[in-house]
Phi, psi and omega in degrees: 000135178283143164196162200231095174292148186251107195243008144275154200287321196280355171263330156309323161313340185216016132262029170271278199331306184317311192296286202284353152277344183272334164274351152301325195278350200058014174318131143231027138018111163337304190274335159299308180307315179303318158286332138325288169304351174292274153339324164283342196254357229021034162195178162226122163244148180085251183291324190307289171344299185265022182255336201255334163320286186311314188281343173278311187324313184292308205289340195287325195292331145315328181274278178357285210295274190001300189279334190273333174258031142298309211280285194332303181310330182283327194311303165333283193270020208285140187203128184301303188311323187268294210306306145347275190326306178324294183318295178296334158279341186290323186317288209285326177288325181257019145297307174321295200284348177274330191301281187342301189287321174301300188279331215262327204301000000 
């Protein structure tokens, strides 16, 4: 069975960040347990892998759309709160491609 321990810090840092958005939100969700238990266990193996995969893929392929009619919106519109906004998505994508880049190995 595969499994992926997180003994680097910046991937413990950003399935912490994922854990702690979802628990802002109070998901309790699949994919909220599953990044709980992660954050708690430090690691994931088997299904957990391609579920936690799964759930970056998507999310990178949704921020893409997002972000390109952010920017476009902004072209328009500049604003502190949308420029802000921006900033946290490109953060949160490229968390996403290190989890991504991490999990796919």
């Amino acid at each position: 069975m595969a499994k992926r321990e997180f003994k680097n810090n910046r991937i413990k840092e950003i399935v912490k960040n994922i854990a702690d958005d979802f628990r802002y939100s109070q998901d309790m969700g699949e994919y909220a347990l599953l990044f709980y238990k992660a954050d708690g266990d430090g690691m994931i193996s088997g299904a957990q892998i391609d579920k936690m995969l799964e759930y970056v893929t998507t999310g990178l392929e949704e921020l893409s759309k997002n972000i390109e009619w952010r920017e476009e919106f902004l072209k328009d519109n500049a604003g502190i709160d949308e420029i802000k906004m921006l900033q946290n998505m490109k953060t949160i994508e490229e968390e996403y491609i290190e989890l991504r880049n991490f999990l796919a190995k």
